[in-house]
C-alpha positions as CSV (number, residue, x, y, z in Angstrom):
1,X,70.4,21.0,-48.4
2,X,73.5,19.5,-47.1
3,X,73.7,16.0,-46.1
4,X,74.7,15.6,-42.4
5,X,76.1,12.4,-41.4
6,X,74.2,10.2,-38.6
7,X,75.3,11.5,-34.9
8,X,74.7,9.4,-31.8
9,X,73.6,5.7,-31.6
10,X,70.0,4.0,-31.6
11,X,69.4,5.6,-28.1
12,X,70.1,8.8,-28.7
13,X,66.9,11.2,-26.8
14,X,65.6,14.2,-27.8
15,X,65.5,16.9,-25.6
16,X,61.9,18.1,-23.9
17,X,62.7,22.1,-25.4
18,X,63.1,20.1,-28.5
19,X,60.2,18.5,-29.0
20,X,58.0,21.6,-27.4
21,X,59.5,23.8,-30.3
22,X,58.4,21.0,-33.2
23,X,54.9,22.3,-31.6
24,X,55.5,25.4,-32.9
25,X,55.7,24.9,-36.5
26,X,52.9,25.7,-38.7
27,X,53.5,23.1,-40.9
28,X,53.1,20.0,-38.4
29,X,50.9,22.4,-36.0
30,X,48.0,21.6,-34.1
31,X,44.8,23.1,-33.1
32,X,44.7,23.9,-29.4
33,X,40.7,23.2,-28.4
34,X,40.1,21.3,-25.2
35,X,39.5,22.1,-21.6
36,X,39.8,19.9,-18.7
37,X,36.1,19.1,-19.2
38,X,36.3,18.2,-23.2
39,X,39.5,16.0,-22.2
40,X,38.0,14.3,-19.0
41,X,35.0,13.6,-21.3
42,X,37.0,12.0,-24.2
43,X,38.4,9.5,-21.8
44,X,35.3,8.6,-20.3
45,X,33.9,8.3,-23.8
46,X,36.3,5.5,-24.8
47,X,36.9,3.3,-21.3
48,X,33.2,3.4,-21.2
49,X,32.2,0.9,-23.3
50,X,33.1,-2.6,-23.8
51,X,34.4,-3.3,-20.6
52,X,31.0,-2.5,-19.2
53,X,28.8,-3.7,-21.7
54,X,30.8,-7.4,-22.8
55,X,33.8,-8.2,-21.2
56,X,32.2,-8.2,-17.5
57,X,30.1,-11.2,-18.7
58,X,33.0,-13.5,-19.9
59,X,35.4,-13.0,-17.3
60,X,32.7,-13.9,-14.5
61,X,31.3,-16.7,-16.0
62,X,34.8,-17.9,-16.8
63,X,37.3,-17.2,-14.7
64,X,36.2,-15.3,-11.3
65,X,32.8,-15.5,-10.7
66,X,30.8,-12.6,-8.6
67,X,34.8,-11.2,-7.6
68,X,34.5,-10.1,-11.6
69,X,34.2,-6.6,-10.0
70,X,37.3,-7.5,-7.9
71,X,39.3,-7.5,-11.3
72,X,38.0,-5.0,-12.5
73,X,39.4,-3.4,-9.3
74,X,43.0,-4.8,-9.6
75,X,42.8,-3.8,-13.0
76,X,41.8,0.0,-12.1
77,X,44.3,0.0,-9.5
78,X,47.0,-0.8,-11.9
79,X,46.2,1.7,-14.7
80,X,46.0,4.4,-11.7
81,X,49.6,3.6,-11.1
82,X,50.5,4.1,-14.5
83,X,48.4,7.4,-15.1
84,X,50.0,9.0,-12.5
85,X,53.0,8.4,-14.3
86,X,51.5,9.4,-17.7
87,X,50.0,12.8,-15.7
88,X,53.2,13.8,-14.9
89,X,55.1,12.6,-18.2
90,X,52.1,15.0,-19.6
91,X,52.1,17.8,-17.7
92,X,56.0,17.7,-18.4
93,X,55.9,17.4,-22.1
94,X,52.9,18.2,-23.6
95,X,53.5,17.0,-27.0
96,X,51.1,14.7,-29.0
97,X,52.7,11.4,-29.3
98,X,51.8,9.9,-25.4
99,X,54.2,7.2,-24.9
100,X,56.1,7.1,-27.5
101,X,57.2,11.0,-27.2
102,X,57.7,10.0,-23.5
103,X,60.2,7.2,-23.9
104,X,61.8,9.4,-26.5
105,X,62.4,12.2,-24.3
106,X,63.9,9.7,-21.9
107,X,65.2,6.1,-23.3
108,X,66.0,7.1,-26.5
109,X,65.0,6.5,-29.9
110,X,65.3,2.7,-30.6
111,X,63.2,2.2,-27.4
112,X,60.7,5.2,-28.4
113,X,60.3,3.8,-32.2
114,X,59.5,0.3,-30.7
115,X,56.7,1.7,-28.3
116,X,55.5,3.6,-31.0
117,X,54.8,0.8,-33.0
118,X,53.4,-0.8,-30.2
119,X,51.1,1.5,-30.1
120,X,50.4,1.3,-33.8
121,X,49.0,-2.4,-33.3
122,X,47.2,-1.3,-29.9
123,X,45.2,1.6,-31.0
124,X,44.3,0.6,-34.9
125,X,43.7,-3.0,-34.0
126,X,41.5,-1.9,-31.2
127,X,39.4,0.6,-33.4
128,X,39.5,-2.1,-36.0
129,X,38.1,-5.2,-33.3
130,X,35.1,-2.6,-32.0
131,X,33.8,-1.7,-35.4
132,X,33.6,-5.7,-36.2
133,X,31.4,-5.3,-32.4
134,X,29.8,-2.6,-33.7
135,X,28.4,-3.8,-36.7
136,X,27.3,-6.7,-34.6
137,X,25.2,-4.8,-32.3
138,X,24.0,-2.5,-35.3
139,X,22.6,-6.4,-36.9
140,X,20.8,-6.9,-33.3
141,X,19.1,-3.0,-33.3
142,X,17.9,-3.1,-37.1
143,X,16.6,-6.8,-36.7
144,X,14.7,-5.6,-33.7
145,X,12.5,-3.1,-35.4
146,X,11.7,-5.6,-38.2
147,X,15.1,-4.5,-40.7
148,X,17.2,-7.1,-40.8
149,X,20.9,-6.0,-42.4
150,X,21.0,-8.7,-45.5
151,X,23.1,-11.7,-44.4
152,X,25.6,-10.9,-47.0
153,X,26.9,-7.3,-45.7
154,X,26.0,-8.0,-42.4
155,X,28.5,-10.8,-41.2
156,X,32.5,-11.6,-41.7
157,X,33.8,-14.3,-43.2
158,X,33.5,-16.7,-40.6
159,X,29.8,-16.1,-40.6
160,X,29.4,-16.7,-44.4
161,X,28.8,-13.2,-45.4
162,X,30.9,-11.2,-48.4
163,X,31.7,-8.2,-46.0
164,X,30.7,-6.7,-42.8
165,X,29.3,-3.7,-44.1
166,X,28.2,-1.6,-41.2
167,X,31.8,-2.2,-39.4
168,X,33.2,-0.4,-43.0
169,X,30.6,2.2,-42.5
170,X,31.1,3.3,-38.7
171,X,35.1,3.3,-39.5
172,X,34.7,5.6,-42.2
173,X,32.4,8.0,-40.7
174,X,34.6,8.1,-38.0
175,X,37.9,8.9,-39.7
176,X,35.5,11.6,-41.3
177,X,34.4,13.1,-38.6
178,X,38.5,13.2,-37.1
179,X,39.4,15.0,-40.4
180,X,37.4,17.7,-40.1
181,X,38.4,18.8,-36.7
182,X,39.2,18.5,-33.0
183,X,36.2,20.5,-31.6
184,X,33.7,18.8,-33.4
185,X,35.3,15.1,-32.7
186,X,35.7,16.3,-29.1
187,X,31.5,17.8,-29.3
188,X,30.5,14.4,-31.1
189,X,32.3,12.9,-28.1
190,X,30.6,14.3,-25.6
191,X,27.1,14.3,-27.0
192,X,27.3,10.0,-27.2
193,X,28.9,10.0,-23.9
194,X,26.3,11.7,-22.2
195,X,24.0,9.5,-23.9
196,X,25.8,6.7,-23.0
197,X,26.0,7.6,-19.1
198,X,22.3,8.1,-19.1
199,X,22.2,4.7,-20.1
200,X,24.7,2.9,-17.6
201,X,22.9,5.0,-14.8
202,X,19.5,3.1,-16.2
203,X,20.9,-0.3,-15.6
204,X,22.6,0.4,-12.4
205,X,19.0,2.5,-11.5
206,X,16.9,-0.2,-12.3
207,X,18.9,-3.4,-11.7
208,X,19.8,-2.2,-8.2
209,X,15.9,-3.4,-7.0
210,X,16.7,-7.0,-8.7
211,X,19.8,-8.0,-7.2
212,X,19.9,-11.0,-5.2
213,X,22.6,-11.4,-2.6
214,X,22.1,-15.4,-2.9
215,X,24.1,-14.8,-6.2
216,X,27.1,-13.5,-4.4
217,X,27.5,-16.3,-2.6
218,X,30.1,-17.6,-2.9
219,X,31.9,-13.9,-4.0
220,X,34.9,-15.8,-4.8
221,X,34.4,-19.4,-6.5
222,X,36.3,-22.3,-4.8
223,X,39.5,-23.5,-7.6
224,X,38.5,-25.8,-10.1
225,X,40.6,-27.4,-12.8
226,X,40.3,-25.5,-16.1
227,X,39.8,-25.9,-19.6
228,X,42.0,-24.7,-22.2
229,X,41.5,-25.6,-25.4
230,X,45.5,-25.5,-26.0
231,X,49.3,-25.1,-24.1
232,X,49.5,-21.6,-26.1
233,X,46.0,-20.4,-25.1
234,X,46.6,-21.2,-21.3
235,X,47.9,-17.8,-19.4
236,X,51.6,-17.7,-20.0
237,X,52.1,-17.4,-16.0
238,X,50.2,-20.7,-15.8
239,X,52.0,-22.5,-18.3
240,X,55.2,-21.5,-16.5
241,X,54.5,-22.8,-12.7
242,X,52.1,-25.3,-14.3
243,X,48.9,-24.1,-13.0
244,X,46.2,-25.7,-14.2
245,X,43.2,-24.1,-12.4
246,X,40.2,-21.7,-12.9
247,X,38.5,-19.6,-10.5
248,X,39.7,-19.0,-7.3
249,X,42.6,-16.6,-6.3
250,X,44.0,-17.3,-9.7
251,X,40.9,-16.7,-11.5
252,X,40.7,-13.4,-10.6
253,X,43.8,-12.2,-11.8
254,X,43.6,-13.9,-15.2
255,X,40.1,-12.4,-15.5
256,X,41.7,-8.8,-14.4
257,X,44.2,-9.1,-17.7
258,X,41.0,-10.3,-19.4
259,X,38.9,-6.7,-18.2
260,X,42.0,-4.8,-18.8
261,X,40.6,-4.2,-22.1
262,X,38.7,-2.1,-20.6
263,X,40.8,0.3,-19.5
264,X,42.5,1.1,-23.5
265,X,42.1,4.5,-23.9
266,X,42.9,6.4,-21.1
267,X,46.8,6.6,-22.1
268,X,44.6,8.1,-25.4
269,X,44.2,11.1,-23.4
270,X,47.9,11.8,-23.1
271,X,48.1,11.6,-27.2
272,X,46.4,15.0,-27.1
273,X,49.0,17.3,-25.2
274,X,49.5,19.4,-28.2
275,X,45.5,19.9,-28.4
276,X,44.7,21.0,-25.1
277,X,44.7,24.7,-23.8
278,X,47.5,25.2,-20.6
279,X,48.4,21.2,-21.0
280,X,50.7,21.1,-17.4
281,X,47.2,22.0,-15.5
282,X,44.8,19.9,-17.6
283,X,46.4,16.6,-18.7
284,X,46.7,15.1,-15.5
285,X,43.1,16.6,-14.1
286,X,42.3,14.7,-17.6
287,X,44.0,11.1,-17.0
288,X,43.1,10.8,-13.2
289,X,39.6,11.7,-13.7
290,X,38.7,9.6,-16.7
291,X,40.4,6.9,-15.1
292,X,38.3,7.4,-11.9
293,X,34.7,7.6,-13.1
294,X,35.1,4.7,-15.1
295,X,36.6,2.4,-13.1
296,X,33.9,3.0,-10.5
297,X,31.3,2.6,-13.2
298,X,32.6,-1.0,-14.1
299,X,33.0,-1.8,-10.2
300,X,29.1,-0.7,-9.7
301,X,27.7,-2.4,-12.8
302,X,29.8,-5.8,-12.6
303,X,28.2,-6.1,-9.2
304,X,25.0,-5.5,-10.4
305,X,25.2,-8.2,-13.1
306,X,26.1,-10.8,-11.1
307,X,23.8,-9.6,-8.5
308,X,20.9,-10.3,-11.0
309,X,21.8,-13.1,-12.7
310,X,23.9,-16.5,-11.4
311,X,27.2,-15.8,-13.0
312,X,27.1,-19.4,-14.8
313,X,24.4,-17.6,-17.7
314,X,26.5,-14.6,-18.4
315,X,29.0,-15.8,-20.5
316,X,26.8,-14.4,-23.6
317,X,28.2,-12.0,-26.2
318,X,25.9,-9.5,-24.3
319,X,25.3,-10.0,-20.9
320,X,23.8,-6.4,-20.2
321,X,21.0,-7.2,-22.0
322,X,20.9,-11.1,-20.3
323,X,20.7,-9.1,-17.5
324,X,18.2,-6.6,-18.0
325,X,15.8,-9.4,-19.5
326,X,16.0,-11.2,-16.3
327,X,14.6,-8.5,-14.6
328,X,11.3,-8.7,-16.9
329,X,11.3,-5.4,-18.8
330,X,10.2,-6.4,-23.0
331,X,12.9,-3.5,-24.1
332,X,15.9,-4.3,-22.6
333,X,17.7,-6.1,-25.6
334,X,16.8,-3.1,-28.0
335,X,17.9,-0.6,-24.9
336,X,21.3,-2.3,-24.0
337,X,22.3,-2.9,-27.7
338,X,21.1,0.5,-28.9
339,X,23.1,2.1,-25.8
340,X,26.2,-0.8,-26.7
341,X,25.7,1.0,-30.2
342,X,26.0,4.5,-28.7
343,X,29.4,3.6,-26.3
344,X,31.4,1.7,-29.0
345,X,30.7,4.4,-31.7
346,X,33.0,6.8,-29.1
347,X,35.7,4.4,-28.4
348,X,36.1,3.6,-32.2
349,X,36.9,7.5,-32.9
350,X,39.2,7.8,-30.0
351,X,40.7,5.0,-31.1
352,X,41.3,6.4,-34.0
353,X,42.4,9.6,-33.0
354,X,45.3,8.1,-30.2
355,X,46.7,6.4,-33.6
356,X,46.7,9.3,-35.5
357,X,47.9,11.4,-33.1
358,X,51.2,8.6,-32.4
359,X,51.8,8.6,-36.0
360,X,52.1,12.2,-36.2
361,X,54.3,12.5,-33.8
362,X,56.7,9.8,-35.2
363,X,56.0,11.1,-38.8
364,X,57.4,14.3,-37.0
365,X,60.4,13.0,-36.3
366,X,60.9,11.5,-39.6
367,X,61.0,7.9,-38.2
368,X,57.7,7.4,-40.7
369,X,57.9,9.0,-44.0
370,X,57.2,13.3,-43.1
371,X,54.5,13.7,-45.6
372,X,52.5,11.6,-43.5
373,X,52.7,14.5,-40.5
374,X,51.0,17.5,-42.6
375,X,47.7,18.9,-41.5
376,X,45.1,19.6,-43.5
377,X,44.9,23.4,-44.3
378,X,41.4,24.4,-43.1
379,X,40.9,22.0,-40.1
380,X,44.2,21.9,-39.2
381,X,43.9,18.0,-38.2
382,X,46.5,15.3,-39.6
383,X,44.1,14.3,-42.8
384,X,46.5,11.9,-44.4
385,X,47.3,9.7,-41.7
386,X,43.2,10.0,-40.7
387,X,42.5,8.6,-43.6
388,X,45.3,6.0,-43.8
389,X,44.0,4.5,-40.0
390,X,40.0,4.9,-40.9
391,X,40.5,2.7,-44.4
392,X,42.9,0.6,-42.4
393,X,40.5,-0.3,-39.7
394,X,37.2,-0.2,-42.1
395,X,39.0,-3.2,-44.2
396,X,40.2,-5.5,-41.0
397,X,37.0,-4.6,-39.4
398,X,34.9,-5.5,-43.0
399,X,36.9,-8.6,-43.8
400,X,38.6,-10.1,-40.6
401,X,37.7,-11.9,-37.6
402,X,39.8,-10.6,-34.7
403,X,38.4,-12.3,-31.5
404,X,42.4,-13.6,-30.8
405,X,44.5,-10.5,-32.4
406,X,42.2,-8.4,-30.6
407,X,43.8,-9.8,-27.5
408,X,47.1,-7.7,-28.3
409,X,45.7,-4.9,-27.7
410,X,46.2,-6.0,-24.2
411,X,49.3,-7.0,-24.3
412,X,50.0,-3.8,-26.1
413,X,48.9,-1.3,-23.8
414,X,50.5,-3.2,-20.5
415,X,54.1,-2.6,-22.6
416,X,53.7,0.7,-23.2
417,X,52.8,1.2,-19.2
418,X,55.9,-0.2,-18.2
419,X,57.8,2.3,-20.3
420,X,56.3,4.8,-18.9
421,X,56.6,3.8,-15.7
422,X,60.3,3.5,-16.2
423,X,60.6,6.5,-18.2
424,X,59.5,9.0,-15.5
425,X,62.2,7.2,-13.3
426,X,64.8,8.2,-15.6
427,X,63.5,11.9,-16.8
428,X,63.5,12.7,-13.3
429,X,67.1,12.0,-12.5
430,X,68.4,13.1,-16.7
431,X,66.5,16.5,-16.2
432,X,65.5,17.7,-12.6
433,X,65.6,21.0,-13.7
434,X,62.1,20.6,-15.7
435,X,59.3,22.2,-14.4
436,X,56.8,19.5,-13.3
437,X,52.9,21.1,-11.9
438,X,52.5,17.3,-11.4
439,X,54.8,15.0,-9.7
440,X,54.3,11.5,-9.3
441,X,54.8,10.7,-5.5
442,X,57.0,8.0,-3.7
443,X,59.2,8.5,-6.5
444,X,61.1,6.2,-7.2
445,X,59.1,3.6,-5.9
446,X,55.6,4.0,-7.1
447,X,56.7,3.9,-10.8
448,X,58.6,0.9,-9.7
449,X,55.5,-0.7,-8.7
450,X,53.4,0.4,-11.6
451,X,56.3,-1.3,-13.9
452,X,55.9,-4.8,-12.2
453,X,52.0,-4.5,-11.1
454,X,51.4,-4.2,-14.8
455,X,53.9,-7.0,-15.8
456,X,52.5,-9.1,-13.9
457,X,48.9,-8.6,-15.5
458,X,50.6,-9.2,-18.5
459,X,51.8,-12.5,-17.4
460,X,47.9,-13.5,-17.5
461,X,47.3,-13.2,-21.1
462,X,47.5,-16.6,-22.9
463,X,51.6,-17.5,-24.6
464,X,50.0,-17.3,-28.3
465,X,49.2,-13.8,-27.6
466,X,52.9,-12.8,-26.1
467,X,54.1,-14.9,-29.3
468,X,52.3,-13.0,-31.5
469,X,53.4,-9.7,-30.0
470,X,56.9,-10.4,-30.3
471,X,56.7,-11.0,-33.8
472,X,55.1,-8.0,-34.3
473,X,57.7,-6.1,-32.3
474,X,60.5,-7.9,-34.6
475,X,58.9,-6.8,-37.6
476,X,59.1,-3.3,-35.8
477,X,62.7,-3.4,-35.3
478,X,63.6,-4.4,-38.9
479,X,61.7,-1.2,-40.2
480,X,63.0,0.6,-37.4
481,X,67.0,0.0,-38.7
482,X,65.9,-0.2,-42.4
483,X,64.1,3.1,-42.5
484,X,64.4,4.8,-39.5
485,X,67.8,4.7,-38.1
486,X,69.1,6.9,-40.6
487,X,66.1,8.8,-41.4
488,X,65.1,10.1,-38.0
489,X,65.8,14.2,-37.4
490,X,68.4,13.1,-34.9
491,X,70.5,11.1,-37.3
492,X,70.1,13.6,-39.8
493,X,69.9,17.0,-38.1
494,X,67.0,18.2,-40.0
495,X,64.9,21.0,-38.7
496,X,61.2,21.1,-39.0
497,X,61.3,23.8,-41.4
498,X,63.6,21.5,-43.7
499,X,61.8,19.4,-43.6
500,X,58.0,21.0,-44.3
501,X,60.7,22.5,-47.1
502,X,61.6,19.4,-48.9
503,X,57.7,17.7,-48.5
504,X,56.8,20.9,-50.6
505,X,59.6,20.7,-53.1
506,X,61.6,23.5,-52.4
507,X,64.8,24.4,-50.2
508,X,64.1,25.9,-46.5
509,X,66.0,29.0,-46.1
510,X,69.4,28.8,-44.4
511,X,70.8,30.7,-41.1
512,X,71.2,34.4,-42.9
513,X,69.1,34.4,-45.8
514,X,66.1,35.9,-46.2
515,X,62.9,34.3,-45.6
């Protein structure tokens, strides 16, 4: 093959026709599988889950009080800003890839590359910090039915223990059950999400007849000073206009960046474009709907925590199960853990899958190495970069504590919002001529909204986390003009088929010759 010499600088896009024909190549092709029911049900399978079963807990007893399910509602109100963004960025380009094929379609390259690695940290950090919770809550189920998991394979580091064994176990099953297939990972998913909602409905059903208005009262706490334990764990935004409070006005919004961890996954939804049967109708039925069950979900069942309980005693590691305790029933901690169990098993594979699915997309493009990108033959899934995020994830989840890295995930997921938010700003005016089935309204002001709404949620997370991010993003950027830069498919001029060509060892046939 001819070398071609680089064209066009670090924010040179690639064009939506383009990246719809790289679908089209067997050799980086991709089962299409899921309905707007499958795809509304992977999203609800992943938000549902830690948000509703841990988080709700911390951030009343710590920050807001009974107005918990206030943040949850800021928190919803910001991600629906963004999805309708990401619905029509989807319905527009239905490539696998979410954000990162959105920016690149729009921004450019430098800016896509930097998202995409963004979402790198977000997704496989996240599966990585949920199997560590996972093998937690699998300790508390085995224990209660008399079979304790031996101390030594049963706890991190920090807990004395050689490995966390069940955390390797759930993120290799996982990755399995990715590698052999969209249908079934997308069957699995909605087999332990119906399980799952049976459950949620339970505690809503039955804590409903325990609540106590007393402990709404009062819904929002009155300021107090707080209690950081450092300057770089205090909310950057405090630190800033020096703040130096809890609870209150201001303790709702720090708890709604807190709860926002609730809400990864539904931009997961938009990683699946390329696996989804007529994408322009179903992806944004898909984002909206996921989006709006859930959130509703964590509204009803924040309520009905504090409603049960004073929120002072649910700053516990499980406050689902402090809850249904209180209400006298002798199985509710082997109920909410086993259900806990259930919910976190779902958003570890989705998890998974998002990252895989980013990956691919960049592998695509040749900003990753392209071997990476092919599918397995049979099941037609990305097997190599499966198994590269599921061994990934099974060691940081076996051998790692992540309570403060898992905090980036945050941070993660509010920077690839903004980017979307901006990006469907500047698609629309670059290319009007696209057909859109979904248009994001008030344009341009909603995305505008959606850009600083989610901003300023970020501004809530503590400083260490936004210097951590940084540094990640930096180490991005060197790969990015080390590798990348002159790797990509747009710097080379490499087709698809040249490149499927060259991972298999032989030249792809040139313009004229015969296949």
């Amino acid at each position: 093959m001819t070398a071609r010499s680089p064209n066009g600088g670090i924010f040179r896009t690639k064009t939506v026709e383009q990246a719809i024909r790289d679908t089209e190549e067997p050799e980086f092709q991709l089962k299409k599988a899921l309905g707007p029911v499958q795809l509304t049900i992977m999203g609800i399978g992943v938000l549902i889950g830690t948000g509703v079963f841990v988080l709700a807990g911390e951030a009343a007893a710590l920050y807001s009080g009974p107005a918990v399910s206030l943040s949850f509602l800021i928190s919803g109100i910001v991600c629906a800003l963004a999805a309708l963004c990401y619905a029509e960025f989807a319905s527009t380009v239905p490539v696998a890839g979410s954000a990162y094929t959105f920016s690149y379609a729009s921004m450019g390259e430098f800016i896509a590359w930097m998202i995409g690695w963004d979402l790198v940290l977000e997704f496989t950090l996240g599966a990585a910090t949920v199997s560590k919770g996972w093998g937690g809550y699998f300790d508390t189920v085995m224990a209660s039915i008399g079979l304790p998991v031996p101390e030594a394979v049963s706890a991190g580091p920090g807990g004395g223990g050689i490995i966390d064994l069940p955390a390797v176990f759930i993120a290799l099953l996982m990755m399995t059950v990715l590698i052999v297939g969209i249908k079934l990972s997308a069957w699995v998913n909605a087999t332990v999400t119906t399980l799952k909602l049976v459950i949620v409905a339970g505690i809503i059903g039955i804590g409903v007849f325990f609540v106590s208005g007393e402990n709404w009262i009062p819904f929002v706490p009155e300021s107090r000073p707080a209690d950081y334990s450092t300057a770089a764990g205090t909310p950057l935004i405090m630190d800033l206009f020096g703040i130096d409070t809890a609870f209150g006005l201001t303790g709702v919004f720090t708890a709604a960046a807190l709860v926002f961890f609730a809400y990864l996954g539904f931009d997961i939804v938009a990683t699946l474009s390329e696996e989804v049967k007529e994408p322009q109708r179903t992806m944004p039925i898909g984002i909206i709907a996921s989006l709006t069950i859930a959130t509703l979900l964590y509204i009803i069942v924040s309520l009905v925590y504090t409603g049960i309980l004073p929120y002072e005693q649910l700053g516990v590691e499980a406050p689902a199960a402090a809850a249904m305790a209180a209400t006298g029933l002798p199985a509710a901690e082997f109920i909410i853990s086993f259900g806990i169990l259930i919910g976190l098993t779902v958003v570890i594979m989705t998890l998974m899958l998002g990252q895989t699915r980013v990956a691919f997309a960049m592998s695509r493009d040749r900003l990753l190495p392209p071997w990476l990108a092919r599918v397995h033959p049979t099941f037609r899934t990305p097997y190599r970069l499966t198994i590269i995020t599921g061994v990934s994830a099974a060691l940081m989840g076996g051998f790692l504590e992540l309570t403060e890295l898992g905090q980036l995930v945050n941070i993660g997921t509010l920077a690839a919002f903004v980017l979307v938010s901006i990006g469907v700003i500047v698609l629309r005016k670059r290319r009007p001529d696209l057909p859109r089935t979904f248009k994001v309204p008030f344009m341009p002001v909603l995305p505008i909204v959606s850009a600083v709404a989610c901003f300023g949620v970020a501004l809530f997370l503590p400083a260490d986390t936004w210097i951590r991010f940084f540094g990640w993003m930096a180490l991005g950027a060197v790969i990015y003009f080390v590798y990348g830069r002159t790797r990509s498919r747009l710097a080379t001029g490499q087709t698809l088929a040249e490149i499927a060509a060259e991972s298999r060892g032989r030249r792809a046939p040139q313009r004229g010759e015969e296949q």
